[in-house]
N, C-alpha and C positions, 0 to 999 in steps of 0.2 A: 504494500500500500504506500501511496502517499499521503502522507498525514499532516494534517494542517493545526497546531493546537493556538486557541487565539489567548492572550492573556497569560503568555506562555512565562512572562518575567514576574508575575508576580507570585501570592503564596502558594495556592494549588498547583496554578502550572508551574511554577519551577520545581516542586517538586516532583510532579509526573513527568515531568521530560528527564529528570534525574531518573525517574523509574524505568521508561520505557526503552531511551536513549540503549542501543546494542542487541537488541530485538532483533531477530533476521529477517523477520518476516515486516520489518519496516524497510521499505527500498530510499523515505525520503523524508524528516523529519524537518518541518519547516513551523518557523515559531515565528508567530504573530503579534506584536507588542508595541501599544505604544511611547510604553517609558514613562507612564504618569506617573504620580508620588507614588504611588505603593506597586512600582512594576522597575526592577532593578537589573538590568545585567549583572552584576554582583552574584545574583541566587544560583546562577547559570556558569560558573565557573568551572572551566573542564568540558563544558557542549558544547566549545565551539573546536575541538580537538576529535571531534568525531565526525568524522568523512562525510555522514548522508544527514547530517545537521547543517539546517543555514534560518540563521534570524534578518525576520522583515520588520524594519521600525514602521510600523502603519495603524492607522488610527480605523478601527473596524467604522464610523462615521463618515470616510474614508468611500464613497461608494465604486470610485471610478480604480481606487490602488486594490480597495476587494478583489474587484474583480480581475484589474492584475496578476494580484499573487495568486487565487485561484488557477486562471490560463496558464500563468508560467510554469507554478511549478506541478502543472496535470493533478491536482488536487482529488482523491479518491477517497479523503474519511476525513471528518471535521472531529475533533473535538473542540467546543464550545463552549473557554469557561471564563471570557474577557465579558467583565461587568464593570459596576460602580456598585460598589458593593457593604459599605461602610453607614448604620442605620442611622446614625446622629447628623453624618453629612448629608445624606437624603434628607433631612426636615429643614436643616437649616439652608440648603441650596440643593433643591430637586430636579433644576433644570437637567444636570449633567446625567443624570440619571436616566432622566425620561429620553434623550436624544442616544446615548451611548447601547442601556441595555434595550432600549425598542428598537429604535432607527437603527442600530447598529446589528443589529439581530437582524432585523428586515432586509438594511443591505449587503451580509451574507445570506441571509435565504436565494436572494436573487440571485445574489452569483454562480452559487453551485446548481442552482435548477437550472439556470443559462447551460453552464457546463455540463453537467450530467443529464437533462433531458432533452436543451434547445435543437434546434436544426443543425448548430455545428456541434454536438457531443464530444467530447474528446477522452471519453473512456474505454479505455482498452475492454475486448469482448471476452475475454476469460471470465467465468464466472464468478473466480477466486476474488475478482474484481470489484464485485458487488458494493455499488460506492454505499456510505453512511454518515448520514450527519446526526451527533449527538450531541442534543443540549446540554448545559448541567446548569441546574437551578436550586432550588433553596426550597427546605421544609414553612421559609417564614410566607410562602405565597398563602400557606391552608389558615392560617389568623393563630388562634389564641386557644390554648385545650382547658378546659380544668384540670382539678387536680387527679383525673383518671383519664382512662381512653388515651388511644394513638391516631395519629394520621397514618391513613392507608394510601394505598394508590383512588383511588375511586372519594377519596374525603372532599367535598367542596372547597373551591377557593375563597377566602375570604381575605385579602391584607388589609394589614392595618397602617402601615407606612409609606412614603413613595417607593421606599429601595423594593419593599416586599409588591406594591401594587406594579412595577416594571418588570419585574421578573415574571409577576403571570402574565404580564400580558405579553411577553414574549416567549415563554411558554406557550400561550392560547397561540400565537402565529405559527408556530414550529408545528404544533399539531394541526390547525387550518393549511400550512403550506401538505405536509403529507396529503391531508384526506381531499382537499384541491387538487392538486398537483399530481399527488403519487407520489413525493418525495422521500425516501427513505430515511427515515428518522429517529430516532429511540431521544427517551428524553428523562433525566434521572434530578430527582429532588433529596438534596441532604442535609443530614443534620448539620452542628455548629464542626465545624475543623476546628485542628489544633497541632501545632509541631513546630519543627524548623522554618524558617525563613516568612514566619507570620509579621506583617510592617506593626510595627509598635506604637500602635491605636487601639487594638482590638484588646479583649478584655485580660485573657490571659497575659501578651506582652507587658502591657499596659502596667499589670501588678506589680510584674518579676524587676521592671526596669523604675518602678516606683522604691518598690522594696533596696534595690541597691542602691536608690538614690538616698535610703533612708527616706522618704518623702513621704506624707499623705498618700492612705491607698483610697481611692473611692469606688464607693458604690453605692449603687443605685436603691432609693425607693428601701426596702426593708430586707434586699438583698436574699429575699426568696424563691424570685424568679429561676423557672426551673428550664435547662436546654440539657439536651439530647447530644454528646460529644465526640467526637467520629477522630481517633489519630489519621493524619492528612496519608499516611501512604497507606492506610486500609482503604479510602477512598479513592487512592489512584490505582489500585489493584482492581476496586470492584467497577470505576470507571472502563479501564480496560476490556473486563469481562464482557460490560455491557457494551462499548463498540462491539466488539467481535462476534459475540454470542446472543445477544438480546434481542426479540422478537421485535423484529420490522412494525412502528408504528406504535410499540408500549410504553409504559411509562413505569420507571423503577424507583423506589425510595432508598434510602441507601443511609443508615441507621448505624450507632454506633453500641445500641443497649447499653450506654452511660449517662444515665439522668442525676443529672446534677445541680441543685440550688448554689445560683452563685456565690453569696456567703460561703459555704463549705469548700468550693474552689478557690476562693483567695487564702481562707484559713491553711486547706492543705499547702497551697503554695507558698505560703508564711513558713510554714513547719520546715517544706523541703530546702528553702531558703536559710531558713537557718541551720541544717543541718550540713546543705551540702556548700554553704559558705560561713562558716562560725567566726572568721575574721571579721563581721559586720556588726558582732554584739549581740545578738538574739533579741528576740522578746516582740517579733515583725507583726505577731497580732494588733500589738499595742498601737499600730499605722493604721488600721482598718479606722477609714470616716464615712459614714455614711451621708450621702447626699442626696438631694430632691430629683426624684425618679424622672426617665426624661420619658417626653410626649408618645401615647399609643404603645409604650410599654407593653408587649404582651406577656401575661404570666407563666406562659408553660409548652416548650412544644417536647414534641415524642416522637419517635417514626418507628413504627410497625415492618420489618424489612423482612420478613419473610419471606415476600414472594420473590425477592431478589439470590434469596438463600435457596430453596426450594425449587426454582425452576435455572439456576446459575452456578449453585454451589458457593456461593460468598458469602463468608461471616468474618467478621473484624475478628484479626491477630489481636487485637491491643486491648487490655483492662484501662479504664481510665486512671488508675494509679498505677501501671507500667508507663502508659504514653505520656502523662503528666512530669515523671521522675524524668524520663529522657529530655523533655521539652525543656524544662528548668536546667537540667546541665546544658543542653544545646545554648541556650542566652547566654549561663553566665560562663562556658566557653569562646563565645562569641561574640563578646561586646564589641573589638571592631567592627565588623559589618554591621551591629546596631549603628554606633559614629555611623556611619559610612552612609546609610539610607537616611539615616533624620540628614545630615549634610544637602545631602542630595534633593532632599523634601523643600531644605530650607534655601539654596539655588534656586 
C-alpha cells in the first residue's frame, strides 16, 4: 500500500508512524502535516532515515496541495487523524476547528474519490489493492454518560462542544461520502490517549510538567469527571487492525477499559512523581488546586469495545497503571523535547 497518515507530526500520529514505519507490506509511507503548535518534527526522529518514508508540510484546508499529495504519491489507504483537537481551545476560538476538522475532512474526501473512483482512477487493479480510507474520531462526538452504561457503536451523537460537534460532523461526511459515493471507509471513535510525545496542554502533561515545576496542579470543577484511557500504541495497533481488517463501511470504538476520575489521575501521578523523582521533595498532592470547571464539561465517557475485540481480535496490552508509570518516566526522561515544543509553540 501507499499510505497517507494526515497529522502525522503530532501525538497519535507520530507515534503510529513510529509503529508502523518497517512494515513490508507498506510500499510508501507519506506523512501529512502541517506543523501547527502541537504537530512537531521532533516526535519523528529517525523516519526520515527510512527509504519509503517522505513528509509533506501541507495544510489538509489545503484543497488544491490534497489533492496533490494524493496524485503524486498514488495514495491507496488514508489514515485520518489531522484535527484540532484540544477542548478549551474549541470554546475559546472554534473557528479553527470548524474549517480544519470539517473542511479539511471534506477536502480529502474529495481527493481520494477523484483518485480512486473518478474517470482518471489511478489505482492499480490487484485486488490486494483495495484502497481505504479510515477516519479516526473521538468517543466525545456521543455527549455525556452517567454514572453507568457505555457508548457503543450504534449510541447517538450528541456533542456538547465545538471540538466534539466537528468531529461528528465529519464523521456524518465520511459515512454520507461511502453510502453516496461507495467510498470505502471504516471509521473508528476513541477513548482519551495517553503516552509519549502528548504536547503539554493536555491533562496528563499538563500535571507531570506542573508537578516538576513545583507549581499549582489544576483541576477542574470537583475533579470527578470520569474518561475512559487508551495507552496511544494500543490504539495505533488497533488502528492498524482496522485499516487492514475492518469491514468496509463500519464503524469501530476502540476503548481502553480504564475508567478513571481525574482527581485519582493526578493523585497517582503525584505519587509516581515523587517516587520516580524524590530529588523534588515529595509531598506533590499538596499542589492539587482545584478550579472552576470549564464550559459543557461533560461528566463521564466509556467505550464498550467489544465488537472491535470480537470481530478483530484487539484488546489493549496496557493497564492504566503500567501505561501511566511508563508515560511519567517518558516526560521526566525527556524534558528537552518538552523545551523544545513549548519553544517552538512560542515562535
Amino acid at each position: 500500500m501507499n499510505l497517507l497518515v494526515t497529522g502525522g507530526a503530532g501525538f497519535i500520529g507520530s507515534n503510529l508512524i513510529h509503529h508502523l514505519l518497517g512494515r513490508a507490506d507498506i510500499a510508501k509511507l507519506v506523512n501529512l502535516d502541517a506543523l501547527t503548535y502541537a504537530g512537531h518534527l521532533a516526535n519523528l526522529r529517525g523516519a526520515e532515515a527510512q527509504a519509503n518514508y517522505v513528509f509533506e508540510r501541507v495544510d489538509i484546508r489545503d484543497k488544491a496541495e490534497v489533492v496533490r499529495v494524493v496524485r503524486q504519491h498514488a495514495i491507496t489507504h488514508v489514515l485520518h487523524l489531522a484535527a484540532e483537537s484540544h477542548v478549551d481551545r474549541s470554546i475559546s476560538g472554534p473557528g479553527d476547528f470548524i474549517s480544519t476538522n470539517i473542511v479539511g475532512t471534506f477536502n480529502l474526501l474529495e481527493a481520494v474519490r477523484d483518485a480512486w473512483l473518478g474517470p482518471n482512477s489511478q489505482l492499480p487493479t490487484a485486488s490486494s489493492q483495495t484502497p481505504r480510507f479510515h477516519h479516526v474520531s473521538t468517543d466525545e462526538v456521543f455527549g455525556s454518560l452517567g454514572p453507568t452504561g457505555y457508548f457503543t457503536e450504534t449510541t447517538p451523537y450528541a456533542p456538547n462542544s465545538p471540538y466534539s460537534a466537528s468531529k461528528a460532523s465529519s464523521d456524518l461526511l465520511v459515512r454520507a461520502y461511502h453510502h453516496t459515493y461507495g467510498l470505502p471507509v471504516v471509521i473508528t471513535n476513541c477513548s482519551n490517549n495517553y503516552g509519549p510525545f502528548q504536547f503539554p496542554e493536555k491533562l496528563i502533561p499538563v500535571v507531570i510538567q506542573s508537578l516538576l515545576a513545583r507549581r499549582a496542579v489544576p483541576v477542574y470543577g470537583d475533579g470527578l469527571n470520569v474518561r475512559d484511557w487508551l495507552f496511544v500504541t494500543d490504539h495505533c495497533e488497533a488502528l492498524w487492525q482496522v485499516l487492514t481488517r475492518g469491514q468496509n463501511g463500519d464503524t469501530y470504538n476502540i476503548g481502553g477499559h480504564n475508567e478513571w476520575a481525574n482527581i485519582r489521575i493526578v493523585e497517582l501521578i503525584c505519587d509516581l512523581v515523587d517516587e520516580l523523582a524524590p530529588q523534588l521533595g515529595g509531598n506533590s498532592r499538596q499542589l492539587i488546586t482545584f478550579v472552576k470547571d470549564r464550559a459543557g464539561h461533560d461528566r463521564r465517557y466509556a467505550i464498550d469495545a467489544a465488537k472491535i475485540e470480537r470481530d478483530l481480535g484487539w484488546k489493549p496490552a496496557y493497564t492504566f497503571e503500567k501505561g501511566i508509570r511508563e508515560t511519567v518516566r517518558w516526560y521526566l526522561d525527556h524534558q528537552p523535547w518538552v523545551d523544545e515544543v513549548k519553544a517552538a509553540k512560542k515562535g
